[in-house]
N, C-alpha and C positions, 0 to 999 in steps of 0.2 A: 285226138278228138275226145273230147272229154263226154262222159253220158249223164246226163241228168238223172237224177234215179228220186226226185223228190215228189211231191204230188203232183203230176200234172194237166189235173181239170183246173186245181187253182190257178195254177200259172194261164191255161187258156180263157177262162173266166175273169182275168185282170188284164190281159193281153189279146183278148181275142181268137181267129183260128191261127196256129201255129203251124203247118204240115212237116216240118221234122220233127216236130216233138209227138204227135199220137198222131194214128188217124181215127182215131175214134172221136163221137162230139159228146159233150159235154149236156146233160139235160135240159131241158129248159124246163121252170115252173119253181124251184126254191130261190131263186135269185131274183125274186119279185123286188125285195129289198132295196138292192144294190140300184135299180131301175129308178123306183120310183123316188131316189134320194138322187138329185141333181148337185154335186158338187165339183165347183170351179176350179179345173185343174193348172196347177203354177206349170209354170214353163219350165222350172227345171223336171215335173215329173210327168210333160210330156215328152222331152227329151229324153230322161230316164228309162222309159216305158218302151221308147222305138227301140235305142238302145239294147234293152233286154229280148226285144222278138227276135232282132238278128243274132244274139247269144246263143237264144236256146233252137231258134230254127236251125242253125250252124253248128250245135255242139261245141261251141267253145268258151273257153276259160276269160276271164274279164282281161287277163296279162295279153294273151293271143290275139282279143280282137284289139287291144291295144297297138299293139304291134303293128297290126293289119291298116290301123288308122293311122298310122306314123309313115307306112311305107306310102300310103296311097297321096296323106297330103305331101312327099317329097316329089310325087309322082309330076307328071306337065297332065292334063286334065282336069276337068271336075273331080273332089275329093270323093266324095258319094260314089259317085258312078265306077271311080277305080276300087274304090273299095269292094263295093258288089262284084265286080268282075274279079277281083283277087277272090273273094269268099266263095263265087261259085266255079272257078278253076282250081281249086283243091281236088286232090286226087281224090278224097272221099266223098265229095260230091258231084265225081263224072264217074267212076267205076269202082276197078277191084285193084287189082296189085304189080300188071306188069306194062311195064311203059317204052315203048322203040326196043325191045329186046334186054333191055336192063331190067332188076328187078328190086322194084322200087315198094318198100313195105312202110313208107312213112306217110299216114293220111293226108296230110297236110303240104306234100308235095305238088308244087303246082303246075300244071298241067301248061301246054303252049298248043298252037295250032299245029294238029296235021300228026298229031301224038296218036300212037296206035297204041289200045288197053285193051289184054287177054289176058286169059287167065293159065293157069300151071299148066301141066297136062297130067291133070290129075281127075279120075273119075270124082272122086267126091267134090271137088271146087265143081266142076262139069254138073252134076248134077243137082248143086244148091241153087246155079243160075237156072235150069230147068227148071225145077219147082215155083223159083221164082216168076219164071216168065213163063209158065203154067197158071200160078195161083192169082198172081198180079190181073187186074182190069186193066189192060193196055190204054194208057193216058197218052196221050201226043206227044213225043219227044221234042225235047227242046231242039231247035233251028241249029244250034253248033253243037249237035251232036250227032253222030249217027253209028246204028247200031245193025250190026249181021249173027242176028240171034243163030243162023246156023253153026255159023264158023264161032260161034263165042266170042266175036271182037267188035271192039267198039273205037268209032275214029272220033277227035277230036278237030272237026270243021274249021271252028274260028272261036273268036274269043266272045264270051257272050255278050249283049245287048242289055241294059238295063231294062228294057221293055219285057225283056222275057224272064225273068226272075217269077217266080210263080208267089209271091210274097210282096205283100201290100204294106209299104214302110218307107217312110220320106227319110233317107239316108241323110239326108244332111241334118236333121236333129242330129242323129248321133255324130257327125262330124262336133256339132256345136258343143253337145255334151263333153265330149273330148279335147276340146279347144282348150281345155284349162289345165288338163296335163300334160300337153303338146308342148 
């Protein structure tokens, strides 16, 4: 997983909200500018555009989600919809580092139904999930996942639903955007 480290109110101010990339918002009141100039955007740079949410919401590299769009359209499904389900079944975007007893330290492993994720048994991993789910506002967890904040493990349900993706982005631009590298 790759980390963005470049400015990111710009990227949210040209893209929208993002919630991998900050949780912070961006001001409102200097980008009066940008509003009050209504220009007609080409199809390839709203394809572009979706494209880059799921990039930076994702943390990854243009090579990776390439990849991800190759495996999904070889896939039997809608392209879109496998693709979302491969990007949010990454082990980095269900938990931490241990999977069925094996221990699995590649983010980007992807996760199946019915996968148990706990962490070492180590006080310091133990207590950065504490702080965390201490300091965190408890948001709804998502439907295929479920979490036993006591015991530190977390079960993988089912495979996600594109309705549940917390990320508002018509997948199938970026299938099209990629259509030309396919």
């Amino acid at each position: 997983m790759s980390r963005y480290r470049g400015p990111r109110f710009k990227k949210i101010r040209r893209l929208g909200a993002l919630p991998g990339l900050t949780s912070k918002s961006p001001k409102v009141g200097n980008d009066l500018r940008n509003q009050s100039r209504s220009v007609k955007k080409s199809q390839y740079r709203i394809r572009l555009e979706e494209k880059q949410k799921l990039r930076f919401h994702y943390g990854m590299t243009e090579r990776q989600l390439l990849k991800y769009v190759r495996i999904a359209g070889k896939s039997k499904g809608s392209t879109g919809q496998v693709l979302l389900q491969l990007l949010e079944m990454r082990l980095d975007n269900i938990l931490f580092r241990l999977v069925n007893g094996h221990i699995v330290d590649i983010p980007s492993y992807c996760c199946k139904p019915r996968d148990i994720i706990t962490t070492k048994d180590e006080q310091k991993s133990k207590a950065l999930i504490q702080n965390y789910l201490d300091s965190s506002s408890h948001e709804e967890l998502p439907k295929h996942l479920t979490l036993h904040s006591s015991q530190y493990k977390g079960l993988v349900n089912q495979i996600i639903d594109s309705k549940w993706v917390g990320l508002k982005i018509n997948e199938l631009l970026v299938v099209e955007y990629y259509s030309r590298q396919t």
